[in-house]
C-alpha positions as a Python dict, from the first residue, in 0.01 Angstrom:
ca = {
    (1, 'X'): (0, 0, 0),
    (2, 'X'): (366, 19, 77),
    (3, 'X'): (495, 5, 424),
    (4, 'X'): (802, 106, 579),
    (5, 'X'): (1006, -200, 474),
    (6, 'X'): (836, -245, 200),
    (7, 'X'): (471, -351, 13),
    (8, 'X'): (256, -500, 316),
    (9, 'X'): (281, -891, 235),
    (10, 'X'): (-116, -959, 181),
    (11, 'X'): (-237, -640, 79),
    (12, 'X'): (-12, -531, -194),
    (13, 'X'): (-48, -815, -401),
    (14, 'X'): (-390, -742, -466),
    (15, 'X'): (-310, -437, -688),
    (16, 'X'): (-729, -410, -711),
    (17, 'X'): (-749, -346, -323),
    (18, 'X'): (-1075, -62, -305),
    (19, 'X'): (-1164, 99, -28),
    (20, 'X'): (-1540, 12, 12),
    (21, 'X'): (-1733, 199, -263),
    (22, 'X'): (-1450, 471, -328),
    (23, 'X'): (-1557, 832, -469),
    (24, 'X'): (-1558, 702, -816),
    (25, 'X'): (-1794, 451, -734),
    (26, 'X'): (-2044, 657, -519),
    (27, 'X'): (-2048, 889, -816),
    (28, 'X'): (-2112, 618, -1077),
    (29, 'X'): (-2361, 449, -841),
    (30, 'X'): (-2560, 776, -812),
    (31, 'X'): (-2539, 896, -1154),
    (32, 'X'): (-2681, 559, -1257),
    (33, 'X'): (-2909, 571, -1035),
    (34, 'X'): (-3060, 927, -1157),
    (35, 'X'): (-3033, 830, -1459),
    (36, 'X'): (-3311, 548, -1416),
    (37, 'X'): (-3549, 755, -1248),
    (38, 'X'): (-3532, 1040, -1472),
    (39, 'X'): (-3631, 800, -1762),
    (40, 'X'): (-3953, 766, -1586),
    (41, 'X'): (-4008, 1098, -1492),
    (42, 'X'): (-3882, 1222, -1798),
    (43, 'X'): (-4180, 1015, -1993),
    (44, 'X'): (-4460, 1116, -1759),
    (45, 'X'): (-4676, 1348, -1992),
    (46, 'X'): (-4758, 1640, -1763),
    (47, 'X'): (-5053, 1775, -1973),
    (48, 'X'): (-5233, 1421, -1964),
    (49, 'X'): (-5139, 1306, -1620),
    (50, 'X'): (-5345, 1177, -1383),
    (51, 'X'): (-5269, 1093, -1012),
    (52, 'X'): (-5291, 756, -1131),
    (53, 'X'): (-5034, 817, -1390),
    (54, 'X'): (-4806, 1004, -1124),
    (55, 'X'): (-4886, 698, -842),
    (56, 'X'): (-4797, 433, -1161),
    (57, 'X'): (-4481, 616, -1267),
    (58, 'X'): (-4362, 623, -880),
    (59, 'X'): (-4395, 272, -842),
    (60, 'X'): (-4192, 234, -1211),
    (61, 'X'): (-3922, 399, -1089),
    (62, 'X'): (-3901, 281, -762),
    (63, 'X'): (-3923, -34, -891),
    (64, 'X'): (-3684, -86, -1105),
    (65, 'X'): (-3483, 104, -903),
    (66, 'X'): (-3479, -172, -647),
    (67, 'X'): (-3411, -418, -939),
    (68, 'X'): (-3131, -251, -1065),
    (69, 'X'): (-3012, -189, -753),
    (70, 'X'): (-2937, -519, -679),
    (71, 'X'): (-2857, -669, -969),
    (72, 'X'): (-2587, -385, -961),
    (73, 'X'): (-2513, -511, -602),
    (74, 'X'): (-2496, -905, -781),
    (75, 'X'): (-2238, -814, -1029),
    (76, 'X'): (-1987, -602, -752),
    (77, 'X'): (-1979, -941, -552),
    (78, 'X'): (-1904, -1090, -893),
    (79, 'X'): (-1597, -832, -950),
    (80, 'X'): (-1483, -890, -587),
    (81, 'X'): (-1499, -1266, -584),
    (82, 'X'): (-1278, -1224, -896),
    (83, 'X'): (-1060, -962, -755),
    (84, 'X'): (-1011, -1243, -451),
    (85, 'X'): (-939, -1523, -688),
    (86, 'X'): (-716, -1353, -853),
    (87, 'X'): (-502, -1244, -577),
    (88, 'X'): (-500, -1622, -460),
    (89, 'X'): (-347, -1749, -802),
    (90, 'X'): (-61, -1503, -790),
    (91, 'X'): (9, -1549, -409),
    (92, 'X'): (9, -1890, -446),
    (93, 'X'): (221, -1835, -747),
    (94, 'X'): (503, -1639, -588),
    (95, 'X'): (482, -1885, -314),
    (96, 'X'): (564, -2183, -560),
    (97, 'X'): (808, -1991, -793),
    (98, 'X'): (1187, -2074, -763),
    (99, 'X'): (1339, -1803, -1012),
    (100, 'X'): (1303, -1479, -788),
    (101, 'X'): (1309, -1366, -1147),
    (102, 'X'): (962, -1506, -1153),
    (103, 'X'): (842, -1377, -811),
    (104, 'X'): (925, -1045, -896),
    (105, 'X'): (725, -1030, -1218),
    (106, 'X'): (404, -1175, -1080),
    (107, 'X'): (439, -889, -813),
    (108, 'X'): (558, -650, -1050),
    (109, 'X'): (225, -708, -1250),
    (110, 'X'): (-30, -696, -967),
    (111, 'X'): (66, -394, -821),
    (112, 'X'): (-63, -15, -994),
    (113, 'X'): (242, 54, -1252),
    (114, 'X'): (301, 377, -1026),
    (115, 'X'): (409, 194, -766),
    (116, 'X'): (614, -52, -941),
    (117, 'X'): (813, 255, -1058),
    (118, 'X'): (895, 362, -727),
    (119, 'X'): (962, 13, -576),
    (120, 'X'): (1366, -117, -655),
    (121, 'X'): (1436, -458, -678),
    (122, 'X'): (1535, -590, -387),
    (123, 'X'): (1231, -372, -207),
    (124, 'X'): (953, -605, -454),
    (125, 'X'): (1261, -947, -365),
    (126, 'X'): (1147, -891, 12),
    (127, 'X'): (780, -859, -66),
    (128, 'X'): (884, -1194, -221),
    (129, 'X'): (996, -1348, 80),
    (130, 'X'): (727, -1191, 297),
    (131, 'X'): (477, -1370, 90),
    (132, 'X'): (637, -1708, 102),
    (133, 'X'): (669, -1643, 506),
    (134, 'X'): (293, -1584, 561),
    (135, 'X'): (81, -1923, 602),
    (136, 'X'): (-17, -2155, 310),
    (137, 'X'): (-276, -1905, 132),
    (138, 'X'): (-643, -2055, 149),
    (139, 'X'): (-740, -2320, -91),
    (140, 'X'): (-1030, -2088, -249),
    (141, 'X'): (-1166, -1711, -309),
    (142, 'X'): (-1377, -1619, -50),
    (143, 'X'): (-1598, -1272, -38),
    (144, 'X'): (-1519, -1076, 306),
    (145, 'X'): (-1713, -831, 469),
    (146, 'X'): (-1594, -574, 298),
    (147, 'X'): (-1706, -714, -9),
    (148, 'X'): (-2080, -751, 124),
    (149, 'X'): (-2052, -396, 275),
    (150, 'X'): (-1951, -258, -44),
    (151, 'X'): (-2240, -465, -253),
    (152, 'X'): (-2479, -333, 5),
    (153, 'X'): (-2385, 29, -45),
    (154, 'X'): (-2402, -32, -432),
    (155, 'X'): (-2757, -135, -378),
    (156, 'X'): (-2856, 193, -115),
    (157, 'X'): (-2707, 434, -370),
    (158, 'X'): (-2902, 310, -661),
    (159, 'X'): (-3214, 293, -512),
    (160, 'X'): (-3215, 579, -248),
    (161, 'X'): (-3083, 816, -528),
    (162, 'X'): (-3460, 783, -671),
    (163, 'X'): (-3652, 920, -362),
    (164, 'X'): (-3484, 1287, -411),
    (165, 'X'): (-3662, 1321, -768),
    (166, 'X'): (-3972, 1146, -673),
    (167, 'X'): (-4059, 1371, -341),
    (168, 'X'): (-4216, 1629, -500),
    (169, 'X'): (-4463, 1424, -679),
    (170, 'X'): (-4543, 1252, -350),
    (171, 'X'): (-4583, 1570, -174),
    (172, 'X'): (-4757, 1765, -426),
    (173, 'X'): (-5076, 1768, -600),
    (174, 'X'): (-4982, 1958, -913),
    (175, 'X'): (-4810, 1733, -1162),
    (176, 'X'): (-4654, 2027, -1366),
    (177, 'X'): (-4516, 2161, -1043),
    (178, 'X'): (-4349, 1898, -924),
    (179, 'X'): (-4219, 1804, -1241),
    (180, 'X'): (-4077, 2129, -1246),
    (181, 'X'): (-3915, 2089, -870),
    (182, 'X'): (-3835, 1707, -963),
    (183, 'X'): (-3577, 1814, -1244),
    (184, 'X'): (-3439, 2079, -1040),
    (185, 'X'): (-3362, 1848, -791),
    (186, 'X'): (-3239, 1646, -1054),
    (187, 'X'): (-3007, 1881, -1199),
    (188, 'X'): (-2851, 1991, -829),
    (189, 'X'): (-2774, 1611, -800),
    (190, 'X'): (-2640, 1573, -1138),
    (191, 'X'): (-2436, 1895, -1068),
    (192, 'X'): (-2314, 1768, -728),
    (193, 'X'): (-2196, 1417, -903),
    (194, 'X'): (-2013, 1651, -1135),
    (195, 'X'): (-1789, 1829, -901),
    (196, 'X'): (-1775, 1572, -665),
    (197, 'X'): (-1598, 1355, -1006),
    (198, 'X'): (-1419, 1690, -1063),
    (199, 'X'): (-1257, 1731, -763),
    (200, 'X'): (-1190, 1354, -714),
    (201, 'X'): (-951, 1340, -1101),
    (202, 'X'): (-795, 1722, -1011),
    (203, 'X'): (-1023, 1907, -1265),
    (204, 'X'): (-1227, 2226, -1257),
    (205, 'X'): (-1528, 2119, -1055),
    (206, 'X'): (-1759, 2415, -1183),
    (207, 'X'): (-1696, 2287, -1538),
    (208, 'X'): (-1713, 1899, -1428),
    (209, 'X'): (-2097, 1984, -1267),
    (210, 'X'): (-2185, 2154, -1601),
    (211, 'X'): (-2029, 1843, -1818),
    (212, 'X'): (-2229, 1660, -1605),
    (213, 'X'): (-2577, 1788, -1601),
    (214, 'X'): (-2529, 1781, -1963),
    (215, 'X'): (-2415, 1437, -1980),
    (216, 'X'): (-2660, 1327, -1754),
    (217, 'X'): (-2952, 1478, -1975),
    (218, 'X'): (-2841, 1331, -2291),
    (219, 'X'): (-2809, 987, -2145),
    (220, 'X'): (-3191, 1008, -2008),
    (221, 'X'): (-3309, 1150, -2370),
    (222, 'X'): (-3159, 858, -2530),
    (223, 'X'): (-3241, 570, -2301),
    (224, 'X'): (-3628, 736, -2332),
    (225, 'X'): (-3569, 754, -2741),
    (226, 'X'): (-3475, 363, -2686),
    (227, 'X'): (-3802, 295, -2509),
    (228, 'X'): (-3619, 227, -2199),
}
């Protein structure tokens, strides 16, 4: 966020600036994703199934799925649009401040506090004045294209990470088989998430995948204990 002579003017005063759908959201995305779907496959009684059962517990989880897929998708726009609004009030507040006092506190307390540790001063006094340089900031939040990108790949992770666990009982005829193929794939995916979180907060990865296909098993036994 910082440049050479300094934070860059527009950018760094929106301390919440994501990339679009970083790792820790893919993994969240996909984990809740699994999560849903294994509720439904998790419920399908493979002694009394029926390939209506199997065709009525496919469209379940695909369904809602696509439901919570983008109502998941509603409520990032909802975080961005805030995010946006947010970085309005304090431009336009460092913009209208006359203590640099002032200025330097409203920066100070959008940016990540490890940055603000490494920043002196007079380096956050000419973010100040870059601010105040740039044109008169808009007169409302607006949602850019990242911010539809990023709801659209909330909504593709959700849903698509169903269609892994429900192949086999597309492509097979035996229930108990592909139930059995369905939760394996299930627990590589869980297991991927896992390291894939590990590696992303500088932990063991092996251990993360375990913690993960544990964690991931626990939450589907008690959403199905819920009834949901």
């Amino acid at each position: 966020m910082a440049s050479p002579g300094g934070p860059a003017p527009a950018a760094a005063i929106r301390s919440g600036t994501r990339r679009v759908l970083d790792p820790a959201d893919r993994v969240a995305e996909v984990l809740f994703g699994l999560i849903m779907v294994l509720t439904f496959t998790g419920s399908l009684s493979i002694a009394e199934a029926g390939r209506d059962d199997v065709h009525a517990m496919l469209i379940g989880a695909l369904g809602c799925n696509l439901a919570w897929g983008v109502i998941d998708a509603i409520f990032y726009l909802m975080s961005s649009f805030a995010e946006s609004a947010r970085s309005l009030i304090i431009h336009r507040a460092v913009v209208q401040a006359t203590d640099p006092r002032e200025a330097r506190r409203l920066i100070t307390e959008a940016l990540p506090p490890v940055l603000v540790s490494v920043l002196a001063p007079e380096e956050l006094e000419r973010a100040g004045q870059r601010l105040r340089a740039l044109p008169e900031p808009s007169d409302r939040a607006r949602l850019s294209v990242a911010d539809w990108r990023g709801a659209c790949g909330v909504f593709l992770l959700v849903f698509l990470s169903t269609f892994p666990v429900a192949v086999p009982f597309l492509v097979m005829q035996n229930a108990a088989a592909a139930m059995r193929v369905s939760n394996a794939v299930a627990v590589v995916m869980l297991f991927a998430a896992g390291v894939a979180y590990g590696r992303l907060v500088g932990r063991s990865s092996l251990a993360f995948g375990c913690s993960m296909v544990a964690l991931g098993s626990v939450l589907v036994a008690l959403t199905i204990a819920l009834g949901g």
